[in-house]
DRENSEMAR-21610 format. One record per residue (C-alpha): residue in three letters; y, z, x. Coordinates in steps of 0.02 Angstrom, whole numbers, plus 50000, padded with zeros to 5 digits. Each point is the difference from the previous one (the first is absolute). Last residue first. Example, Ala and Ser with C-alpha at 12.3 -4.5 7.8 and 13.67 -1.06 7.14 Angstrom:
2
SER499475035750684
ALA498285003349931
This chain:
138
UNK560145585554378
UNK498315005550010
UNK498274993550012
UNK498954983250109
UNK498164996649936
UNK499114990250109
UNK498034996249980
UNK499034989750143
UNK498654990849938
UNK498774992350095
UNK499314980849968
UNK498764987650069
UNK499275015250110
UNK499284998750148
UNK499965015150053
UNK499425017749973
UNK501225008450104
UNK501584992849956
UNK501375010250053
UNK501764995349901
UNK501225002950109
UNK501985006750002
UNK500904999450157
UNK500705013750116
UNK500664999650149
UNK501935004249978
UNK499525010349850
UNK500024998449835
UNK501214999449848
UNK500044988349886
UNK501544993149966
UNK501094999149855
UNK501135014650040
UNK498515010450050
UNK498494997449911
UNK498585011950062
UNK498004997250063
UNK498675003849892
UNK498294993250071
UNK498344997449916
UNK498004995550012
UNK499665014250150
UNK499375001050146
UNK498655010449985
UNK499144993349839
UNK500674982850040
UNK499005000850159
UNK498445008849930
UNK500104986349835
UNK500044985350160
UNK498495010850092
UNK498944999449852
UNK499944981350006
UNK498154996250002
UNK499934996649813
UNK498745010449916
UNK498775007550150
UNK501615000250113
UNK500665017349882
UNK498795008150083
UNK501344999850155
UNK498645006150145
UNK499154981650039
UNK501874995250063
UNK500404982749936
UNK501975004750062
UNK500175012950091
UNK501655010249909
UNK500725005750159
UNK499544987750126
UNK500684985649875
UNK501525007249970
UNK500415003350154
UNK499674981550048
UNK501094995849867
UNK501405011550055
UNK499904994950165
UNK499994979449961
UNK501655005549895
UNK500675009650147
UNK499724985350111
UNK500894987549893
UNK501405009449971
UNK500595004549793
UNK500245018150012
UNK499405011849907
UNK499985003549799
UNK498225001249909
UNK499414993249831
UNK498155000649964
UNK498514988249954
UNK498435005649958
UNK500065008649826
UNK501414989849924
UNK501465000749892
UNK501104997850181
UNK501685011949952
UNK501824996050075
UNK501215013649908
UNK501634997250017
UNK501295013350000
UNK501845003049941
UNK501734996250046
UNK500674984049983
UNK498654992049857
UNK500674979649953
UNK498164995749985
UNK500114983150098
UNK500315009350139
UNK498695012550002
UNK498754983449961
UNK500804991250148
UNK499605016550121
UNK498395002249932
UNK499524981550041
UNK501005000750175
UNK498725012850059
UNK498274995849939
UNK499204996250162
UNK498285000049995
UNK498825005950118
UNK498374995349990
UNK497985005549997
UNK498734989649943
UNK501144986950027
UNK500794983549876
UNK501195011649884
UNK500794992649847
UNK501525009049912
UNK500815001249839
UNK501415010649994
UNK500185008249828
UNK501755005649939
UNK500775016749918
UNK501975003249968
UNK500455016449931
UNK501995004149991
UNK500565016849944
């Protein structure tokens, strides 16, 4: 079995932002050699998140604004505001989710039609995120 793991490096200027990551993951599963197998895509972080949906303009805006109504940002009712007023970012990540496994087919990661790989930042800016892929098999 093959096991190829790289760091993307990646500075976000919003509090909250989409991110692309796409044709990163795609490179790295390339450069790895893997035909059939998985890749993992995993954010180390407790307020950013990794999501697939489409890349369009207005269904980015969407998603951020969703994002904001549902974890209310500076909200007096998140005690975790009295340390570093970002308990809505660890909510987010909490709910959505720091990882995504997608397969290797013949060399190609496999997703759908409409779907693109993000990093969410929701505790931004940051200088520099990590995003941690690992691609397995054969």
């Amino acid at each position: 079995m093959k096991i190829l793991t790289r760091e993307l490096k990646i500075s976000t200027s919003s509090r909250f932002q989409l991110i692309d990551i796409t044709e990163s993951v795609e490179k790295i599963v390339e450069e790895s050699g893997v035909r059939n197998g998985l890749v993992l895509v995993f954010a180390p972080h407790a307020t950013a998140s990794i999501v697939l949906n489409e890349h369009e303009s207005g269904l980015m805006e969407d998603m951020i604004q969703k994002l904001v109504e549902f974890t209310e940002p500076g909200s007096s009712k998140w005690r975790h505001n009295a340390i570093d007023d970002n308990a809505h970012a660890h909510l987010g990540s909490a709910f959505f989710g720091q990882e995504r496994v997608l397969p290797v087919v013949d060399g190609r990661v496999v997703r759908g039609t409409w779907q693109n790989i993000f990093l969410v930042e929701m505790d931004g800016p940051r200088r520099s995120r990590s995003v941690i892929v690992t691609v397995m098999g054969e």
